[in-house]
C-alpha positions as CSV (number, residue, x, y, z in Angstrom):
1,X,4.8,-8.2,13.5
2,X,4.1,-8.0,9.8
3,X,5.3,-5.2,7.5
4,X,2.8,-4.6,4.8
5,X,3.1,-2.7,1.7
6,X,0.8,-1.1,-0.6
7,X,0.4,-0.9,-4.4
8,X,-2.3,1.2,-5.8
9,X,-3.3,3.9,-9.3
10,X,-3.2,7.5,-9.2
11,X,-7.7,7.1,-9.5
12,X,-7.7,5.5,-6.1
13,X,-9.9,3.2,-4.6
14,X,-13.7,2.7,-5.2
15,X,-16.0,2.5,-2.5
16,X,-16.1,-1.4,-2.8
17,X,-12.3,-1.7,-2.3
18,X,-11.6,0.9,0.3
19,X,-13.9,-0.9,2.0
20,X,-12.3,-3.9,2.1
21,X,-9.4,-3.1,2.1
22,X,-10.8,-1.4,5.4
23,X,-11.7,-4.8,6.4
24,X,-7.9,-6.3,5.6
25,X,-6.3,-3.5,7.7
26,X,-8.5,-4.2,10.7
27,X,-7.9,-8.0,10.6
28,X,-4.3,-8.0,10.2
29,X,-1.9,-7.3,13.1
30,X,1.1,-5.0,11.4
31,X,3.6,-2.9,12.8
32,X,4.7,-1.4,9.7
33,X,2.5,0.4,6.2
34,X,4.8,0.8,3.2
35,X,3.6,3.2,0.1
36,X,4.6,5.4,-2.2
37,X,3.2,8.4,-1.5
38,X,1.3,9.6,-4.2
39,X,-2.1,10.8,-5.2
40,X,-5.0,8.1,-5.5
41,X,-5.1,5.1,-3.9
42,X,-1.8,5.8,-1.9
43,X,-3.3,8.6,-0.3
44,X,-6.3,7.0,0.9
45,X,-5.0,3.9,2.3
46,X,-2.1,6.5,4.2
47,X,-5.3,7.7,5.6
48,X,-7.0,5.0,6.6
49,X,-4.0,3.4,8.0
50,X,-3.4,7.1,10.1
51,X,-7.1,6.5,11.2
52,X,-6.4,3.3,12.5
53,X,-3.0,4.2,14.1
54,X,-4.5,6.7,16.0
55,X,-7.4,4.2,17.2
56,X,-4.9,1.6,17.8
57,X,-2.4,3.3,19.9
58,X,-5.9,5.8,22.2
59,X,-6.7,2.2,22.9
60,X,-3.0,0.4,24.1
61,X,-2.9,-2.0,21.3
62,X,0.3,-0.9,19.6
63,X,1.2,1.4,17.4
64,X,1.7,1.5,13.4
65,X,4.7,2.9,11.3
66,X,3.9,4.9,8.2
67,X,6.8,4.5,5.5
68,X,6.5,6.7,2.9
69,X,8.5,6.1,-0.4
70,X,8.4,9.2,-2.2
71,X,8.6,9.2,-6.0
72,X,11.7,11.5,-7.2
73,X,9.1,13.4,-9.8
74,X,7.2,14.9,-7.2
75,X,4.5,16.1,-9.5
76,X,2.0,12.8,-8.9
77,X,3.2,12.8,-4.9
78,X,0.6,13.2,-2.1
79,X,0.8,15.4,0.9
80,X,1.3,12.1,3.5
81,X,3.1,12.5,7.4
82,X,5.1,9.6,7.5
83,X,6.9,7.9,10.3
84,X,9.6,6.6,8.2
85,X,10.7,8.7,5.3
86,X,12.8,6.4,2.6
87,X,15.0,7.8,0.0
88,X,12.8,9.3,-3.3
89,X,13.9,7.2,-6.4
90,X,12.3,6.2,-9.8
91,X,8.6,5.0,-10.0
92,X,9.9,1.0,-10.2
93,X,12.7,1.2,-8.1
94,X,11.2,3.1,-5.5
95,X,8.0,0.1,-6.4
96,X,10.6,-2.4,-6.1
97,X,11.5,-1.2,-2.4
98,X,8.1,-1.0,-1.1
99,X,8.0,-5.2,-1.6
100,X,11.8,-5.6,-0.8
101,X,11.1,-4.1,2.7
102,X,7.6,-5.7,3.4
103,X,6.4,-9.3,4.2
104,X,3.1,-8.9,2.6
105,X,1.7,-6.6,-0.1
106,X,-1.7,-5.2,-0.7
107,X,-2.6,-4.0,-4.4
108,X,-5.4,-2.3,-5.5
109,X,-5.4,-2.7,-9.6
110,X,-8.0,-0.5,-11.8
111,X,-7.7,-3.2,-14.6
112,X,-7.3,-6.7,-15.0
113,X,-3.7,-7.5,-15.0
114,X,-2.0,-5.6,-17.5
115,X,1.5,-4.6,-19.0
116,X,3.0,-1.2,-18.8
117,X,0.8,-1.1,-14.9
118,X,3.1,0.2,-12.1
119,X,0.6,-1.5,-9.8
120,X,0.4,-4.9,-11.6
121,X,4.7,-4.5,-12.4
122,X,5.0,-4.3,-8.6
123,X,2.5,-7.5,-7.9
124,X,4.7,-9.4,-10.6
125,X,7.6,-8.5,-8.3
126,X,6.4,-9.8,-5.4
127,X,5.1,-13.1,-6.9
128,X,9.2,-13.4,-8.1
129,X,9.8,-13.3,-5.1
130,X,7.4,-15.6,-3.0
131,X,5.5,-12.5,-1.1
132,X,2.2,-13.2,0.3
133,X,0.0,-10.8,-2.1
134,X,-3.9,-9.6,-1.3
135,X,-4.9,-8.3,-4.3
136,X,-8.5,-6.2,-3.9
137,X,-10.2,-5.9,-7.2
138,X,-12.5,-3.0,-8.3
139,X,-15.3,-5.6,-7.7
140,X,-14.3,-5.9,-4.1
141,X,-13.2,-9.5,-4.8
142,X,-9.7,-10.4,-3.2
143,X,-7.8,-12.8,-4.1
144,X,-4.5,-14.1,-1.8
145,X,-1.5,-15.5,-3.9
């Protein structure tokens, strides 16, 4: 089963990308949803991905681990019941971890690719090092590195 991870801003997701990134979820088969727990688009995909969990294991089909990876400033960090609780650290470490435990990732950028991003630092992380990378634009366009 795949582990995906998740990469989003603190403004969350507009309508166009939660929904497709509604659409990714569904159409992928995953045993494991790795975020880092804060306010914004990490919150709403934690919800989504509780929604379908729930769906997923009323109906037999399996069920879904939510790993949280809490920031250590916990001002920014979202109220999210996790399966898997990792260790709080820094904003890129604790980025860092999300792809080093994952096969895939999922980012959800606010802006074209930028420096000084914590989403787009953690995408340029996971093209070092080969991951397979959805990235859901705010025009609902994705594009698969």
């Amino acid at each position: 089963m795949i582990k995906v991870g998740f990469t989003g801003t603190r403004h969350g997701m507009n309508e166009v990308q939660q929904e497709e990134f509604l659409k990714l979820i569904n159409s992928k088969e995953f045993s494991e949803f790795h975020h880092g727990m804060c306010i914004g688009s990490d919150k709403q995909a934690h919800d989504m991905v509780t929604k379908l969990k729930m769906e997923r294991t009323k109906n037999g089909k399996g069920d879904i681990k939510r790993a949280g990876h809490p920031p250590k400033y916990k001002g920014s960090m979202a109220d999210c019941e996790c399966d898997i609780l990792m260790k709080a650290d820094e904003y890129l470490v604790r980025n860092h971890n999300i792809v080093d435990h994952t096969d895939v990732l999922v980012a959800t950028p606010d802006t074209k690719e930028k420096i000084r991003s914590g989403t787009w630092s953690t995408v340029r992380y996971a093209r070092k090092l080969g991951k397979k990378i959805y990235i859901i634009h705010k025009n609902g366009r994705v594009t698969i590195e």
